[in-house]
CHARMM internal coordinates of N, CA and C (Angstrom, degrees):
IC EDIT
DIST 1 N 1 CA 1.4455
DIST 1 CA 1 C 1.5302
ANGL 1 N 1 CA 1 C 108.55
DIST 1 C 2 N 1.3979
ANGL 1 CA 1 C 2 N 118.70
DIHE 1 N 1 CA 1 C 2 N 136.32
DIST 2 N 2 CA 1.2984
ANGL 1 C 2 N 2 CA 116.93
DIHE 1 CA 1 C 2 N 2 CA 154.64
DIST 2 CA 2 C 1.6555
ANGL 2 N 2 CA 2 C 116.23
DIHE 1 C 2 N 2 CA 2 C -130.95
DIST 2 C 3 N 1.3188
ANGL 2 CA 2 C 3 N 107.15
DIHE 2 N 2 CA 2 C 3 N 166.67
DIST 3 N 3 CA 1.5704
ANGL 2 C 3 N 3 CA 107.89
DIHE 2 CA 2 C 3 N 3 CA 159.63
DIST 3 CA 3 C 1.7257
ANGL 3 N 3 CA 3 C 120.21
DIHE 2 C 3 N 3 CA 3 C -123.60
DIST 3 C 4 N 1.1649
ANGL 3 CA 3 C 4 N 97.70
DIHE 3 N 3 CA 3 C 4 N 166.78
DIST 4 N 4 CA 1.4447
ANGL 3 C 4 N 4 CA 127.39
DIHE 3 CA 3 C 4 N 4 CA 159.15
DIST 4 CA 4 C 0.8008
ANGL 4 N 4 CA 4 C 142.90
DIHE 3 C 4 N 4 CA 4 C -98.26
DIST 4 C 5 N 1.2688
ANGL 4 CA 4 C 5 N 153.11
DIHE 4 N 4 CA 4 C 5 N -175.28
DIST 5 N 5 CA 1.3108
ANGL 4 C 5 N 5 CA 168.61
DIHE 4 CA 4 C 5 N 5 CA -121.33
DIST 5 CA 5 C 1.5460
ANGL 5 N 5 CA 5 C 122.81
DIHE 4 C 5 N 5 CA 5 C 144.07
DIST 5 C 6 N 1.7542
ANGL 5 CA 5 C 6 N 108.45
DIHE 5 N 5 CA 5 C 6 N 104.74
DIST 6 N 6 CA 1.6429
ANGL 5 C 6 N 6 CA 83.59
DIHE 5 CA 5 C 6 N 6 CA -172.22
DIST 6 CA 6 C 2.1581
ANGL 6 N 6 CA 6 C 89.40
DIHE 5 C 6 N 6 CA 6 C -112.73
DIST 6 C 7 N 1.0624
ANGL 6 CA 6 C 7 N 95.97
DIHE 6 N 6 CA 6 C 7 N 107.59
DIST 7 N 7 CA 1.4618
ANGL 6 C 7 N 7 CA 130.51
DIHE 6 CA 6 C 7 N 7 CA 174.07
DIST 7 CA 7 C 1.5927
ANGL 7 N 7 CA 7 C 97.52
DIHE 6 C 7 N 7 CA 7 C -29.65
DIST 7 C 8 N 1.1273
ANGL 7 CA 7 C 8 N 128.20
DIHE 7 N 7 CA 7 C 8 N -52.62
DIST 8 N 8 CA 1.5927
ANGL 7 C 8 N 8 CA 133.15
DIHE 7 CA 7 C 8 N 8 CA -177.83
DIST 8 CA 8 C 1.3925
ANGL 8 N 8 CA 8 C 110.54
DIHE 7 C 8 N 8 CA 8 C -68.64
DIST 8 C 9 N 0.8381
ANGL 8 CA 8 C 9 N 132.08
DIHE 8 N 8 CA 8 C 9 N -31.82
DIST 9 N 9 CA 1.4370
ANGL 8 C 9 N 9 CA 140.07
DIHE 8 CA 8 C 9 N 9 CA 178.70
DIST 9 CA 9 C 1.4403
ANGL 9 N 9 CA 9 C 102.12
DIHE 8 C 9 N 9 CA 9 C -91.66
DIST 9 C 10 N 1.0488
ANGL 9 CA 9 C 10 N 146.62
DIHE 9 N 9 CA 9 C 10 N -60.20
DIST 10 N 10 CA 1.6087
ANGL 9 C 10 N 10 CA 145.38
DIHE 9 CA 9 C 10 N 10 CA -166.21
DIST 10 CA 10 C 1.7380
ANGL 10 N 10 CA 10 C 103.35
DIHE 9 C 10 N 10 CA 10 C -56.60
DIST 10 C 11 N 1.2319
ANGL 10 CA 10 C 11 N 92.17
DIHE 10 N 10 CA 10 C 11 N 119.46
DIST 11 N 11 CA 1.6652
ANGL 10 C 11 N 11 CA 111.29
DIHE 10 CA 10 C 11 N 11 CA 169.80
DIST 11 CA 11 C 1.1035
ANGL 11 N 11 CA 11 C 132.29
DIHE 10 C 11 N 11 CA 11 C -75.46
DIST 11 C 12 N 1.7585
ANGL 11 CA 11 C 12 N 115.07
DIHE 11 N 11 CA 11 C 12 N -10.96
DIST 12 N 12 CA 1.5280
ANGL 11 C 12 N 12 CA 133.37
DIHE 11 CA 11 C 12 N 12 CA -159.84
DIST 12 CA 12 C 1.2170
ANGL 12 N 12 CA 12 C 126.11
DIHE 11 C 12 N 12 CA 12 C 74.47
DIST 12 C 13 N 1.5901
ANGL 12 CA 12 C 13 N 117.32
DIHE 12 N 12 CA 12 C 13 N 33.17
DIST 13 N 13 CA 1.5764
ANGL 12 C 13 N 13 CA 101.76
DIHE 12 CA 12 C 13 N 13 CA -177.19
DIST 13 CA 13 C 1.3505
ANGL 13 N 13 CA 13 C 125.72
DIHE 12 C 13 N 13 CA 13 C -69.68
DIST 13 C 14 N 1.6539
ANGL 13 CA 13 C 14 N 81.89
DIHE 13 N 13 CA 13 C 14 N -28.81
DIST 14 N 14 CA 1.9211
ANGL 13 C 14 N 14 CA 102.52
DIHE 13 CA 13 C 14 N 14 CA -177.70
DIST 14 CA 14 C 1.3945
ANGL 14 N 14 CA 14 C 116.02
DIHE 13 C 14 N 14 CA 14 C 71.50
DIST 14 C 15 N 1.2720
ANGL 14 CA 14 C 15 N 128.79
DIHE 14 N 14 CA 14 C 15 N 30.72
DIST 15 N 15 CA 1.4482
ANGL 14 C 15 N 15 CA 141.40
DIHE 14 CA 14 C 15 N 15 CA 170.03
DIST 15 CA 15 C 1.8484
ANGL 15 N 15 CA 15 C 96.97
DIHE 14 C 15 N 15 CA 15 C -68.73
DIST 15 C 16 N 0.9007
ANGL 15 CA 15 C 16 N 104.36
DIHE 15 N 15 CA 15 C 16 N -18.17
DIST 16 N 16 CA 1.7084
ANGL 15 C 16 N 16 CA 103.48
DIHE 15 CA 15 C 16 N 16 CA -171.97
DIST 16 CA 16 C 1.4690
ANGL 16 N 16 CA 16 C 111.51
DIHE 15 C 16 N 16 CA 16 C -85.33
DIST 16 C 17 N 1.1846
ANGL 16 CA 16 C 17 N 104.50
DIHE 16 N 16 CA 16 C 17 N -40.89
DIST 17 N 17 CA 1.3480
ANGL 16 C 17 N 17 CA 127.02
DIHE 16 CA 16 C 17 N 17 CA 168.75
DIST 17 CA 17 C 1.8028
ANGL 17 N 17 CA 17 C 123.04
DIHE 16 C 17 N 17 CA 17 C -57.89
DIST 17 C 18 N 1.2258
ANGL 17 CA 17 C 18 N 95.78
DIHE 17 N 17 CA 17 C 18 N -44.52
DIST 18 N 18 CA 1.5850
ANGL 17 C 18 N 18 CA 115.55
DIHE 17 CA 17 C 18 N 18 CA -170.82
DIST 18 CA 18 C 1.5697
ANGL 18 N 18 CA 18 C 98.56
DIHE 17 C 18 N 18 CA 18 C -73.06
DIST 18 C 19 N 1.5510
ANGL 18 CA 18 C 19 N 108.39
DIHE 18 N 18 CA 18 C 19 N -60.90
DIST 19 N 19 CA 1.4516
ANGL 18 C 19 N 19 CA 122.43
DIHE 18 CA 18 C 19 N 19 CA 175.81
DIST 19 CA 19 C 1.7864
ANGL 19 N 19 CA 19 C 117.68
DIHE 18 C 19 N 19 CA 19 C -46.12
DIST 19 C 20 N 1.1077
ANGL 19 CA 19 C 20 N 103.38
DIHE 19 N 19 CA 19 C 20 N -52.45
DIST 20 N 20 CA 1.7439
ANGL 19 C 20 N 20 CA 117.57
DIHE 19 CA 19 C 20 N 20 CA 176.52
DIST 20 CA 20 C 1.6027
ANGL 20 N 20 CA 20 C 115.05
DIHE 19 C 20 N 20 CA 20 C -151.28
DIST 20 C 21 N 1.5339
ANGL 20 CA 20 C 21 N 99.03
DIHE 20 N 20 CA 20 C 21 N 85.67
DIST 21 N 21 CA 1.7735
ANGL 20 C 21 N 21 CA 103.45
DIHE 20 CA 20 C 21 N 21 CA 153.69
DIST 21 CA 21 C 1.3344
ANGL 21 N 21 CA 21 C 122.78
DIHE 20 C 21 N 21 CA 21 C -59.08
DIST 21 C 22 N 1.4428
ANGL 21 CA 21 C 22 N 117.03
DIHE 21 N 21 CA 21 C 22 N -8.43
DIST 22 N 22 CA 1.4684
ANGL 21 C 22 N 22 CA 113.22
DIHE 21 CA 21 C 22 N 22 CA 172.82
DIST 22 CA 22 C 1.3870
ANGL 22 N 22 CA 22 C 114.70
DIHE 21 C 22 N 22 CA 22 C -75.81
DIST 22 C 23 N 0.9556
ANGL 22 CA 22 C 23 N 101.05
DIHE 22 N 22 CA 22 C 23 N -0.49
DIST 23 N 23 CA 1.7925
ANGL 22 C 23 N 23 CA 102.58
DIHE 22 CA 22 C 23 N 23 CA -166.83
DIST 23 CA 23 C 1.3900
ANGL 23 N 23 CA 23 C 94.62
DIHE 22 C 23 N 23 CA 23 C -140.21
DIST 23 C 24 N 0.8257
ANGL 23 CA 23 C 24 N 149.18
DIHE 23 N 23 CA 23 C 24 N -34.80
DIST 24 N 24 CA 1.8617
ANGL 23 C 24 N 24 CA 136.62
DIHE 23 CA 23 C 24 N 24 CA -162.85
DIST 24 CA 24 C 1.9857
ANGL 24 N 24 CA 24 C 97.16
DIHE 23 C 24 N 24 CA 24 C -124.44
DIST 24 C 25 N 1.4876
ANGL 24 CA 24 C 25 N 97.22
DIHE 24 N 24 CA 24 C 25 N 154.43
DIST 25 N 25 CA 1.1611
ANGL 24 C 25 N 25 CA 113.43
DIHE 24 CA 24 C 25 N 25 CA 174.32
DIST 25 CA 25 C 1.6898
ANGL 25 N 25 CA 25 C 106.30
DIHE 24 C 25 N 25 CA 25 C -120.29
DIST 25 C 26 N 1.5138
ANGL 25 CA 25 C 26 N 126.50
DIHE 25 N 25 CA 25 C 26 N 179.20
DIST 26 N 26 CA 1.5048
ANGL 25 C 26 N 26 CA 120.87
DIHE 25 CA 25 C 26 N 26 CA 133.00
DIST 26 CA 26 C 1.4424
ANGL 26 N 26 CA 26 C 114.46
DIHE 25 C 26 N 26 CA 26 C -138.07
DIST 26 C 27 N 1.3085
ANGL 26 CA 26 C 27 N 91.36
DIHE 26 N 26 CA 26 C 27 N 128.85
DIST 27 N 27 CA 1.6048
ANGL 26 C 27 N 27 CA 99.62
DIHE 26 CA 26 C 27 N 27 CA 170.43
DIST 27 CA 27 C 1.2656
ANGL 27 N 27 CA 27 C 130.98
DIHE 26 C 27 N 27 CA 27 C -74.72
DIST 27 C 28 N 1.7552
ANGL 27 CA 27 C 28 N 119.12
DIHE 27 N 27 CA 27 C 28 N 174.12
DIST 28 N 28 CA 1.4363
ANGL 27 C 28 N 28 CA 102.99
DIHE 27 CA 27 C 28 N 28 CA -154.37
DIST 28 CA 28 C 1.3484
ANGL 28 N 28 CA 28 C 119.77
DIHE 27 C 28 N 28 CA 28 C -73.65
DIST 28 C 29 N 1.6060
ANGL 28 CA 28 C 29 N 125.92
DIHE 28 N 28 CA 28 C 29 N 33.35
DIST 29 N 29 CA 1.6402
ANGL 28 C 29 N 29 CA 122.17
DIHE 28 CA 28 C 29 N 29 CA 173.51
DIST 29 CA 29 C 1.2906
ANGL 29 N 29 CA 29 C 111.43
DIHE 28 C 29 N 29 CA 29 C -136.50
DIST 29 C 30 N 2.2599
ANGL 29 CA 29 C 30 N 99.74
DIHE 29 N 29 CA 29 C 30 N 19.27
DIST 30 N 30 CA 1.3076
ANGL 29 C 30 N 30 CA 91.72
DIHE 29 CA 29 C 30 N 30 CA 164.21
DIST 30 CA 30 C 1.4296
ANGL 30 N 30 CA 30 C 102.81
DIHE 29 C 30 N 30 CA 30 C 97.19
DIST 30 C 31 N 1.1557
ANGL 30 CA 30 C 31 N 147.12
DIHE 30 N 30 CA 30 C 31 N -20.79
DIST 31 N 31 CA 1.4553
ANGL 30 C 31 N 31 CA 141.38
DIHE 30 CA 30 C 31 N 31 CA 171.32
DIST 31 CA 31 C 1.0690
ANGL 31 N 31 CA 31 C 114.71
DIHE 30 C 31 N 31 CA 31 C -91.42
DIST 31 C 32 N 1.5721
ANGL 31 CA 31 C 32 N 99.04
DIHE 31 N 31 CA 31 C 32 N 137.47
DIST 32 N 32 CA 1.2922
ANGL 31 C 32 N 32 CA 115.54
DIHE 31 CA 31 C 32 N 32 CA -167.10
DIST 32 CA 32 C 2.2306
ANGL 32 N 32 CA 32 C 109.30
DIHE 31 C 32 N 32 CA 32 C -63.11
DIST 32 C 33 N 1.0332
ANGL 32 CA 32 C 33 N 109.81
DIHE 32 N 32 CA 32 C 33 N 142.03
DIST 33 N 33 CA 1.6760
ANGL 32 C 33 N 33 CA 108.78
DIHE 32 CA 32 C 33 N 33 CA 153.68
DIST 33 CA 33 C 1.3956
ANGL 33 N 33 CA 33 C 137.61
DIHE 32 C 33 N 33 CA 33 C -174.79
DIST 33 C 34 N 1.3481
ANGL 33 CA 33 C 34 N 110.23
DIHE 33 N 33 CA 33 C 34 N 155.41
DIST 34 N 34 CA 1.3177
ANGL 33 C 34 N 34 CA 108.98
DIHE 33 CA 33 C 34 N 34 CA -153.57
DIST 34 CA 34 C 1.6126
ANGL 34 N 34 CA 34 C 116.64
DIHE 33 C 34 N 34 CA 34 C -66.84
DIST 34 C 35 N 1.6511
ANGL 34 CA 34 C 35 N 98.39
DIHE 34 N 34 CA 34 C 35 N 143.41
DIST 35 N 35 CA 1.4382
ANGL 34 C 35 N 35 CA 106.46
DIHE 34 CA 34 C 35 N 35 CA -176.69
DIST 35 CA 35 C 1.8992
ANGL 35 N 35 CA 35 C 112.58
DIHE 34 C 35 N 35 CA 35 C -78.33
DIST 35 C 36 N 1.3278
ANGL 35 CA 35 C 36 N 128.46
DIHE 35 N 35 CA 35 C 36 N 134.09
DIST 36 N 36 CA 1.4020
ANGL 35 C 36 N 36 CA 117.32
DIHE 35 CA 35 C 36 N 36 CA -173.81
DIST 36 CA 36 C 1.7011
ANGL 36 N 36 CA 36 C 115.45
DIHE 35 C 36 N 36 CA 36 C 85.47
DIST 36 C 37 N 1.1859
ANGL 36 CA 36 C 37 N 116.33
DIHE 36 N 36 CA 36 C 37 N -123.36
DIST 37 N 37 CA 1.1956
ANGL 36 C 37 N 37 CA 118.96
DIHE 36 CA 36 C 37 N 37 CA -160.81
DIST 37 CA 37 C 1.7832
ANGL 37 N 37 CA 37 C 99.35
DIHE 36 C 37 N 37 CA 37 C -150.12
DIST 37 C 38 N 1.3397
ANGL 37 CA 37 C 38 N 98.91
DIHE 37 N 37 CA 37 C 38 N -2.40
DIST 38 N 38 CA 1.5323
ANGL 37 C 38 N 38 CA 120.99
DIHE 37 CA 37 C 38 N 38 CA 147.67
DIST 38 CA 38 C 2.1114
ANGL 38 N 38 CA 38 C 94.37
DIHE 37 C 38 N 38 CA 38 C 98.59
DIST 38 C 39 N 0.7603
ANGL 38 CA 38 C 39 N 124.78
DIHE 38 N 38 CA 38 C 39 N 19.40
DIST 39 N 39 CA 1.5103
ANGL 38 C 39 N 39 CA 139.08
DIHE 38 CA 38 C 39 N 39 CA -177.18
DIST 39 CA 39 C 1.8012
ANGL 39 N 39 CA 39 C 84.73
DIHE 38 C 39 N 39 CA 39 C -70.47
DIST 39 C 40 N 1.3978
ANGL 39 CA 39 C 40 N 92.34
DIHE 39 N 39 CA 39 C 40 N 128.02
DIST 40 N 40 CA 1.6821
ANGL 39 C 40 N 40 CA 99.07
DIHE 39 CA 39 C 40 N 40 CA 173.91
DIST 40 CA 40 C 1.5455
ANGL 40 N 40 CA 40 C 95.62
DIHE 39 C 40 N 40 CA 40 C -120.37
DIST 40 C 41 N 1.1784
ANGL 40 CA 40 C 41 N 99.03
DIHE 40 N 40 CA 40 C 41 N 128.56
DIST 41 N 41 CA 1.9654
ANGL 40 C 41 N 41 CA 119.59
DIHE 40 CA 40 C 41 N 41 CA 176.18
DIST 41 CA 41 C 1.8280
ANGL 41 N 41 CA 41 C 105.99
DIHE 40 C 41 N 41 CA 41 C -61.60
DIST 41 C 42 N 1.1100
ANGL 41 CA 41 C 42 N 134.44
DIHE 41 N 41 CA 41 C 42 N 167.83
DIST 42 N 42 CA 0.9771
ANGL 41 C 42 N 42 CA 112.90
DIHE 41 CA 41 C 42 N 42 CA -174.60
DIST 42 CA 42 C 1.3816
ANGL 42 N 42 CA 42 C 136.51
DIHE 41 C 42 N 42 CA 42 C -92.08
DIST 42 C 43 N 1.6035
ANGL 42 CA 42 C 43 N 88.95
DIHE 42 N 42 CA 42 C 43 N -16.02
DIST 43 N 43 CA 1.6624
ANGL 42 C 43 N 43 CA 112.57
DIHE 42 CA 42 C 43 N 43 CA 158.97
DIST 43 CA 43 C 1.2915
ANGL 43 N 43 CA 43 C 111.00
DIHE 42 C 43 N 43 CA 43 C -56.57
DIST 43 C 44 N 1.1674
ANGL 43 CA 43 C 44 N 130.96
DIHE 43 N 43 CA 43 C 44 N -34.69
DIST 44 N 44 CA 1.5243
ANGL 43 C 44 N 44 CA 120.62
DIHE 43 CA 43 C 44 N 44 CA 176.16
DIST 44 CA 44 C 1.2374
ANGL 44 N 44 CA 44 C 121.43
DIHE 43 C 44 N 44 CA 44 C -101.47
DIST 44 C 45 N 1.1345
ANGL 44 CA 44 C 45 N 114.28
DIHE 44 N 44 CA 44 C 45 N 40.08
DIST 45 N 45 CA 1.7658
ANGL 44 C 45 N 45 CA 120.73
DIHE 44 CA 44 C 45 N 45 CA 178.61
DIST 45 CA 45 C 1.3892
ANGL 45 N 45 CA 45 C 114.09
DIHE 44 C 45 N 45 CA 45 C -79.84
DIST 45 C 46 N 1.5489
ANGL 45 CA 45 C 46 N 111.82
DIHE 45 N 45 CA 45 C 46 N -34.26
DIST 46 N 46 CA 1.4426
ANGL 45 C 46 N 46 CA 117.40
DIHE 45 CA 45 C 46 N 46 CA -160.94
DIST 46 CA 46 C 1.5875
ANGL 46 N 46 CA 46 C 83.63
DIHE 45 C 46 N 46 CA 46 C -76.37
DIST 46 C 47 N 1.5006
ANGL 46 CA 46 C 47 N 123.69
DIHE 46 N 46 CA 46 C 47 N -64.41
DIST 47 N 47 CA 1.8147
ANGL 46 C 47 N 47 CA 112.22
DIHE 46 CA 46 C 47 N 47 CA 172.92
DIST 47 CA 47 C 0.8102
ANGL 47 N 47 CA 47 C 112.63
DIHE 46 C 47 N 47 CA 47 C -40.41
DIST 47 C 48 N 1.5816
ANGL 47 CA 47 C 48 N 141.72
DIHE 47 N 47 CA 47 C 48 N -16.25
DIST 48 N 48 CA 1.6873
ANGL 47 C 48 N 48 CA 104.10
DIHE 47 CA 47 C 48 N 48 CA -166.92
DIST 48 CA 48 C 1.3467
ANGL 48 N 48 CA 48 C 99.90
DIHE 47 C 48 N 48 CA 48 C -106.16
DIST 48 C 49 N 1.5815
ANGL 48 CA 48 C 49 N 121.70
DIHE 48 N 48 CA 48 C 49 N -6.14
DIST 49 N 49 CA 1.8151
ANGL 48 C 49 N 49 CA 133.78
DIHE 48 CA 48 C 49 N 49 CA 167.51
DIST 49 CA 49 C 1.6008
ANGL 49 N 49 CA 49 C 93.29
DIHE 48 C 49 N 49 CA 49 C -85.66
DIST 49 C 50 N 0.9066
ANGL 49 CA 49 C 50 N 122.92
DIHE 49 N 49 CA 49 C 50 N -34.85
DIST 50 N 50 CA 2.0154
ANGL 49 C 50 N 50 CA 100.93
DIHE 49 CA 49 C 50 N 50 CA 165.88
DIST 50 CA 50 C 1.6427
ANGL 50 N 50 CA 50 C 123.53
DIHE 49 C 50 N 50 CA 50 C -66.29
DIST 50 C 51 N 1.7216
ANGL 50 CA 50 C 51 N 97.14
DIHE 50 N 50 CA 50 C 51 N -52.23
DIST 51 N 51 CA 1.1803
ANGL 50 C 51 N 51 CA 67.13
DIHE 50 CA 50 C 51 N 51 CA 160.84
DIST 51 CA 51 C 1.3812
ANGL 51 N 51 CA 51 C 164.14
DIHE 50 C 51 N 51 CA 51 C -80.51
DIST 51 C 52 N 1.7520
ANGL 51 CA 51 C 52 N 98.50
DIHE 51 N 51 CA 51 C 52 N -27.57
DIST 52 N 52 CA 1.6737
ANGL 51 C 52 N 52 CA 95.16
DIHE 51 CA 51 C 52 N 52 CA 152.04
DIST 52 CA 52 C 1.6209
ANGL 52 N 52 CA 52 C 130.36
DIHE 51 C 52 N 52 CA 52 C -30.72
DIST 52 C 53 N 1.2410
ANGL 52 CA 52 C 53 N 91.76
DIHE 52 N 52 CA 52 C 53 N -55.58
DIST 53 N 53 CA 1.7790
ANGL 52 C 53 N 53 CA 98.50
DIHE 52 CA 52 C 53 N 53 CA -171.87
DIST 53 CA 53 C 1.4289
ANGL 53 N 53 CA 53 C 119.77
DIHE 52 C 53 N 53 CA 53 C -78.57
DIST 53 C 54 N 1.6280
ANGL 53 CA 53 C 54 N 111.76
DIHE 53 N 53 CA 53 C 54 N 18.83
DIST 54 N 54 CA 1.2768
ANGL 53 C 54 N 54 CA 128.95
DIHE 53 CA 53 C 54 N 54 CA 174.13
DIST 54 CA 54 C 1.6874
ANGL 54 N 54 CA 54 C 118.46
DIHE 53 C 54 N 54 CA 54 C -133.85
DIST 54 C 55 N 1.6235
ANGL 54 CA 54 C 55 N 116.70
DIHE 54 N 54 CA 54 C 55 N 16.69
DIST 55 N 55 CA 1.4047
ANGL 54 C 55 N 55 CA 123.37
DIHE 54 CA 54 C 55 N 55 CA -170.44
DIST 55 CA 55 C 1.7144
ANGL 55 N 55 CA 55 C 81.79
DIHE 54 C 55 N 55 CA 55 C -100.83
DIST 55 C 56 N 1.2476
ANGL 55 CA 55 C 56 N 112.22
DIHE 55 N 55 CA 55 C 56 N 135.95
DIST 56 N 56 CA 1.7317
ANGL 55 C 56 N 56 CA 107.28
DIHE 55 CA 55 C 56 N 56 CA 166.25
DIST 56 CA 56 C 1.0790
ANGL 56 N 56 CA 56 C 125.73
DIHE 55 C 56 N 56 CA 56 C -86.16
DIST 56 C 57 N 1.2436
ANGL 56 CA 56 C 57 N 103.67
DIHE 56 N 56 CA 56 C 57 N -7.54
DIST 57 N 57 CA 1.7881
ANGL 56 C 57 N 57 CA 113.37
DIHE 56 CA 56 C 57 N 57 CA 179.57
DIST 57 CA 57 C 2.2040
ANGL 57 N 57 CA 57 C 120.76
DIHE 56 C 57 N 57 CA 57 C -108.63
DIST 57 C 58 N 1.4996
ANGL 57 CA 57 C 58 N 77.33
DIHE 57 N 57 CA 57 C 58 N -11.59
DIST 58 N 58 CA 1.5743
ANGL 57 C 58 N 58 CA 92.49
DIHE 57 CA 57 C 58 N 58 CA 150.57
DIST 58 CA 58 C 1.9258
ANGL 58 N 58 CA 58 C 86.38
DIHE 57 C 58 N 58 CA 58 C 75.39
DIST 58 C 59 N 0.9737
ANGL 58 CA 58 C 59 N 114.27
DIHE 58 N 58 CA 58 C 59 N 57.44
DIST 59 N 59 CA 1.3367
ANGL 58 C 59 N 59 CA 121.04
DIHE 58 CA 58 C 59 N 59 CA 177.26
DIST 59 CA 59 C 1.4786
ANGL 59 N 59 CA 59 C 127.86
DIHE 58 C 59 N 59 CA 59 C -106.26
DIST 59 C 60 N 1.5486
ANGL 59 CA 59 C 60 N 111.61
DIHE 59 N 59 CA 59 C 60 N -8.62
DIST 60 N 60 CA 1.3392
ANGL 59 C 60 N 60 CA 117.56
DIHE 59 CA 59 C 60 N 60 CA 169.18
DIST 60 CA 60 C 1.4234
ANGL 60 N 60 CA 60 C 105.84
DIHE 59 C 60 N 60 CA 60 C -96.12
DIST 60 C 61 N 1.1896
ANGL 60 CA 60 C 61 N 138.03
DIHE 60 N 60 CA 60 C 61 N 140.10
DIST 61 N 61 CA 1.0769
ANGL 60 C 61 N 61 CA 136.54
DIHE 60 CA 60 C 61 N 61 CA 104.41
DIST 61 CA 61 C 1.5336
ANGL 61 N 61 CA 61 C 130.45
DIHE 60 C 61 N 61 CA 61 C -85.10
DIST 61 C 62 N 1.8200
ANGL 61 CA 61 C 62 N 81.46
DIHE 61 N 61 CA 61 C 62 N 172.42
DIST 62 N 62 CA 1.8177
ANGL 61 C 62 N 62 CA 84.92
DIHE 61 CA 61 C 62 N 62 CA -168.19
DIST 62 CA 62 C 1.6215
ANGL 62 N 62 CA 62 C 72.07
DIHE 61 C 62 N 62 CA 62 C -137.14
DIST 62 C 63 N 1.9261
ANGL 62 CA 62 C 63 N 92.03
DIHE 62 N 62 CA 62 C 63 N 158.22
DIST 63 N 63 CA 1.5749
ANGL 62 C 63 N 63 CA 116.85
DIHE 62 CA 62 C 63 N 63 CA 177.39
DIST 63 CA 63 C 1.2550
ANGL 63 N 63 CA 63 C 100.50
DIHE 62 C 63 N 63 CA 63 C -134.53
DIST 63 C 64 N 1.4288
ANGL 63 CA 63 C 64 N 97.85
DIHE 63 N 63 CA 63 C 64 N 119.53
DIST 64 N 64 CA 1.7941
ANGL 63 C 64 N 64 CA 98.47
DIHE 63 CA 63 C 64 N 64 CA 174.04
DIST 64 CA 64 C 1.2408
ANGL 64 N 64 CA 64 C 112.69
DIHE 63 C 64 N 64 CA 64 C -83.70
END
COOR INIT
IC SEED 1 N 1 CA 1 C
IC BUILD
């Protein structure tokens, strides 16, 4: 599994961030993005399906 971040769409809520710092960063204007090359371990799968399903602007995807 990995995720994304599509930078144009993200508003800065940082729900992605809050949900899993293991996986998301924000840079300095406030947008959210992915830490690495976005590979989620498997322990953090259930975070990285929260956070998708908690961005309001629908800015994560994930690729299984």
């Amino acid at each position: 599994m990995r995720v994304e971040v599509d930078t144009d769409t993200c508003q800065g809520h940082n729900r992605c961030f809050t949900i899993a710092p293991e996986l998301f960063d924000v840079d300095d204007f406030g947008t959210a993005v992915v830490i690495g090359d976005g590979s989620v371990p498997a322990e953090l799968e259930d975070k990285a399906r929260l956070a998708e399903a908690n961005c309001p602007e629908f800015a994560i995807k994930i690729i299984e």
